[in-house]
C-alpha positions in Angstrom: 0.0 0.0 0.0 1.3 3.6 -0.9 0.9 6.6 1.1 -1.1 9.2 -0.2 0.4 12.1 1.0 3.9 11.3 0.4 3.8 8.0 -2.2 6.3 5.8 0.1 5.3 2.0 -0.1 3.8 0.7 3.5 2.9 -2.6 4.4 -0.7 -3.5 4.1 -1.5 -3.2 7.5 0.2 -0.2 8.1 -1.8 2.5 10.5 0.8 5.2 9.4 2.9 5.8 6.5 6.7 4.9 7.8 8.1 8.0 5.7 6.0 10.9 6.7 4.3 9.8 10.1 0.4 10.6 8.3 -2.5 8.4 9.3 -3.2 6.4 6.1 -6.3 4.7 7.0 -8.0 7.8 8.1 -6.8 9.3 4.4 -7.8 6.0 3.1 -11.1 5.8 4.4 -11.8 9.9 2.5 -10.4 8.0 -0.4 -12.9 5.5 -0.7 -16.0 7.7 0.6 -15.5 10.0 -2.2 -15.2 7.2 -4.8 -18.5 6.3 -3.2 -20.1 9.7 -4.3 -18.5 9.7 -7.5 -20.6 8.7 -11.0 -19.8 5.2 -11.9 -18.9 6.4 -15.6 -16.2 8.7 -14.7 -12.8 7.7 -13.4 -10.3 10.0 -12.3 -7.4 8.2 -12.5 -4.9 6.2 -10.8 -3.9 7.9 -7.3 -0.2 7.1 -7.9 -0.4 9.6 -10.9 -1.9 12.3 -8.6 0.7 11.8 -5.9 3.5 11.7 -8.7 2.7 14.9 -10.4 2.3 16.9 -6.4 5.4 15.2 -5.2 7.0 16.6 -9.0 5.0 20.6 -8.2 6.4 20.0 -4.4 10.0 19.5 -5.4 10.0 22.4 -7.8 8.2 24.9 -5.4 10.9 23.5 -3.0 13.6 24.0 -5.2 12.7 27.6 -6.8 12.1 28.5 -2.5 15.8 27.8 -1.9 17.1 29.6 -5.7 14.9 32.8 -4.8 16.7 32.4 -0.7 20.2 31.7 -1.9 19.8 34.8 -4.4 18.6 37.0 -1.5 21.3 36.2 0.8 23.6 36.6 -1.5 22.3 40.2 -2.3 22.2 41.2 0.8 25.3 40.6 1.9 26.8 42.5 -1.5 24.4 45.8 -0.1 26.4 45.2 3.2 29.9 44.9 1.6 29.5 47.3 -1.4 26.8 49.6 -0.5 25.8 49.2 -4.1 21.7 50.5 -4.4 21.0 48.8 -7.4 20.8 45.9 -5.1 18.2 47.4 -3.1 16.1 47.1 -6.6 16.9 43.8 -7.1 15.9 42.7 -3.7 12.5 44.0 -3.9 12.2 42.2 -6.9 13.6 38.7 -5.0 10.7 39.5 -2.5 7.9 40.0 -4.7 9.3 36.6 -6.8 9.3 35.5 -3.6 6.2 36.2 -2.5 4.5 35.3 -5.3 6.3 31.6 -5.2 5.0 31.6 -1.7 1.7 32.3 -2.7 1.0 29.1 -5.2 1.8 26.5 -2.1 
């Protein structure tokens, strides 16, 4: 059995997913419910694809997070040292990029 949240393989019995701690039954059990509700001529999927593609959105949110926070600390520390202000316009530009990256999660 696969975790929902985080994909990682759990035995069948498992009450909680070994990787990420999250109670998979209880996740489980909303899994199932809603396939209860939903039309019997539609089908949404595998859930593996759906975990795939928000584990593949996760890392890159993830990665652009620590890009856009290297970036800023490296600006800020050439304000400090040079005293450049152009660097003052590029770090309002990190922090709306920033922002807005923050924004999507």
């Amino acid at each position: 059995m696969f975790c929902p949240k985080c994909g990682e393989e759990n035995p069948e019995n498992a009450e909680f997913c070994a990787a990420c701690g999250v109670n998979i039954g209880s996740l489980l059990e909303k899994a199932q419910d809603s396939k209860k509700n939903e039309p019997s001529g539609e089908s949404t999927g595998s859930s593996n694809t759906i975990i795939d593609e928000n584990r593949v959105f996760d890392k890159r949110n993830n990665i652009t997070f620590i890009v856009v926070l290297v970036a800023f600390f490296i600006l800020v520390a050439n304000y400090i040292l040079l005293k450049n202000n152009y660097i003052i316009i590029l770090i309002v530009i990190l922090i709306i990029i920033l922002g807005s990256s923050l924004s999507r999660r």
